[in-house]
N, C-alpha and C positions, 0 to 999 in steps of 0.2 A: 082789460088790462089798461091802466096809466101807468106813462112813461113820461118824462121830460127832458127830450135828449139839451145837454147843453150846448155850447158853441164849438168845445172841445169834443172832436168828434169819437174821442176816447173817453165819453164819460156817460152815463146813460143815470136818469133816477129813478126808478121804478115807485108806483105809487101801490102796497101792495093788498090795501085797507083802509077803506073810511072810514072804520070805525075808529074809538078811543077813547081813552079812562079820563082823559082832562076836561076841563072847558075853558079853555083860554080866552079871553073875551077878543082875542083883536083876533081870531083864527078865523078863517074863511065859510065855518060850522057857521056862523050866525050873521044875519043877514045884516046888523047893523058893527061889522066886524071895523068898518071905516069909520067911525066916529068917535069924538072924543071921549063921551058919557057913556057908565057902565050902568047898563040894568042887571040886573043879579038876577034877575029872573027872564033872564032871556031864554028861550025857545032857538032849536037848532031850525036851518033855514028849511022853507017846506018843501023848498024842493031838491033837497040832497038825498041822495041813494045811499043807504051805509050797504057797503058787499064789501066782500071778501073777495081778494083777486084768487081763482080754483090755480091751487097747484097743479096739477097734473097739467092744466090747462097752459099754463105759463112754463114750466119746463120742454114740454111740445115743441112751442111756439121759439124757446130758447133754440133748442135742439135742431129744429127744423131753417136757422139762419144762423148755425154755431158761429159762422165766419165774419158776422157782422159782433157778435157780445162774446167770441175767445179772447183773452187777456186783456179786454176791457175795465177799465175801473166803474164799478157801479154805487149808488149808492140807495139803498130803501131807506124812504123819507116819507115823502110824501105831503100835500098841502092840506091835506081831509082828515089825517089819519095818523097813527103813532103804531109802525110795524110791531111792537109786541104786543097788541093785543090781539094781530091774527094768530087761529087756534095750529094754525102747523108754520108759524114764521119759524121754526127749527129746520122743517125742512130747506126752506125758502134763504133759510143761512149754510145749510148743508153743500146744496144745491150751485150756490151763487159762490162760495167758496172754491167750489169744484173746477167751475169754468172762467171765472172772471179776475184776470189778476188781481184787483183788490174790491174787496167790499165794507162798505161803511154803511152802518147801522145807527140813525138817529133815532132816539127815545128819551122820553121826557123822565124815565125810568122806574118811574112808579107799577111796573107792570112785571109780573112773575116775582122769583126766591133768588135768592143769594145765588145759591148752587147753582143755579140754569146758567147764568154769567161767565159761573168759574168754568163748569161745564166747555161752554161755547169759548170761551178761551184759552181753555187747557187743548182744544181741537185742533183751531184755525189760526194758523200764522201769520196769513193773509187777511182777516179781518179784523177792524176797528170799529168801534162802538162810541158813539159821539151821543155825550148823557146833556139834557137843555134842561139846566136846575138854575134857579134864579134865587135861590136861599140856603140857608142853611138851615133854616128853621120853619116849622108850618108856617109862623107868622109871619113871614115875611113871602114865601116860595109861594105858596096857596092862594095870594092876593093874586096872581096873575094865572102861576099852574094849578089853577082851580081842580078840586076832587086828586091833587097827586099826593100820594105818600113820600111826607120830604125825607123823613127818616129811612124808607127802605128804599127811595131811590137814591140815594147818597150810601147807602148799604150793599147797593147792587153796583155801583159805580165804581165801590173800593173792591168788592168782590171780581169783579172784570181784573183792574187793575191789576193785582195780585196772581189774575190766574199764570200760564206758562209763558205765553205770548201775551196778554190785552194791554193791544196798542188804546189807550185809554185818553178821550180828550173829554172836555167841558166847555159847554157854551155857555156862559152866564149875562144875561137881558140885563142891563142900564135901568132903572124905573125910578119916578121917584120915589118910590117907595122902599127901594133897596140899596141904594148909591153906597149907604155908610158899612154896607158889608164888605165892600173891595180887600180893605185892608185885611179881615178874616178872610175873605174864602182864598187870599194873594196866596195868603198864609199856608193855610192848605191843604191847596193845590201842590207847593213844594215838598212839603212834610211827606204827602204821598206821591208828587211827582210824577202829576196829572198836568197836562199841559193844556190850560187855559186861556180861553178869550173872552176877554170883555167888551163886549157887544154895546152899544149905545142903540139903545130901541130909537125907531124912526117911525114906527105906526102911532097914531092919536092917542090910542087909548094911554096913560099912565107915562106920556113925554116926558121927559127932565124938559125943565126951564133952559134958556140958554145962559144965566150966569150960573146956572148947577153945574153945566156942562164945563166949564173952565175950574170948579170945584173938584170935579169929580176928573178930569184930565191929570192935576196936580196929586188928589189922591193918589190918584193911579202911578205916576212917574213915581212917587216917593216911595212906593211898595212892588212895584216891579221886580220881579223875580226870571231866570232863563228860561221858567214854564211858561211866561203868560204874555200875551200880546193880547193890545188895542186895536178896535174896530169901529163903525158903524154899520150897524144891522139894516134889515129890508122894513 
């Protein structure tokens, strides 16, 4: 089991899979995940472990310290790994829903159908779904969330959305590659009234300049909407 309790001793992030459908180049998968220049044919690091966290294993473990994770806010994330591609993260949303006041699920979303979204939102009142799409389009989302499907995780993002409950957010990465999509994805984000952040990447790979950065600030002010707030990312 990985865990990353935060500062807040009401928040815990469970890591619950190193495995994952992307290849993000600046992700910690690849050994040269800290530098500026992208090889396209990078190789995962030699020495990461891909497992699966065992449910039965991790509910136990839940069960057996209920007092420390009851009405706790958790979130599966994770640094190695993108939690839908573990084969029972249903349970693991079942489960987490049951005992922990709120549970947030990050995905880059490219992973399962439409339905499993609506599904797990038409269930849980108490879980939010936090979709990391950096385009709107292969061409632009793919330079970064390498191997994601932009069209069905933008398919599964509105599918949530819609379901009875999906408290539905969006993180979208700063790159320069993507800057000049603000004003569409500002766009939206309102239309389906998905509540938005725009992220200014801070790792090497795919930086904004810093006069981009006063570019892309004013972008943003002009197309602001009540879903979206500004940031700087890790």
């Amino acid at each position: 089991m990985t865990t990353n309790e935060s500062k807040d001793l009401n928040h815990f992030d469970f890591s619950i899979t190193s495995y994952c459908n992307a290849a993000c180049p600046s992700c910690k998968r690849y050994p040269d995940y800290g530098h500026s220049f992208v090889d396209p044919n990078q190789k995962l690091h030699e020495n990461l472990n891909q497992t699966h966290m065992n449910f039965s294993e991790f509910k136990k473990i839940i069960n057996a310290n209920i007092k420390d994770f009851k009405n706790k806010n958790v979130t599966y994330e994770g640094e190695l790994g993108d939690p839908l591609v573990h084969p029972e993260v249903e349970n693991f949303i079942d489960f987490g829903c049951e005992i922990f006041e709120s549970l947030r699920v990050v995905t880059n979303g490219g992973n399962r159908r439409s339905n499993f979204y609506e599904k797990l939102g038409n269930k849980h009142k108490n879980l939010q779904m936090t979709f990391s799409i950096d385009g709107l389009y292969d061409d632009t989302n793919q330079i970064y969330r390498k191997r994601v499907n932009t069209k069905r995780a933008i398919g599964n993002m509105l599918s949530f959305n819609k379901s009875k409950y999906g408290k539905t957010f969006w993180q979208f990465l700063v790159f320069e590659h993507n800057f000049f999509e603000i004003p569409e994805v500002l766009e939206f984000s309102e239309k389906y009234k998905i509540r938005i952040y725009i992220k200014i990447n801070q790792r090497p790979k795919f930086k904004i300049k810093k006069d981009r950065f006063f570019i892309v600030k004013k972008m943003y002010e002009k197309h602001k909407t009540e879903f979206s707030s500004f940031m700087d990312a890790n």
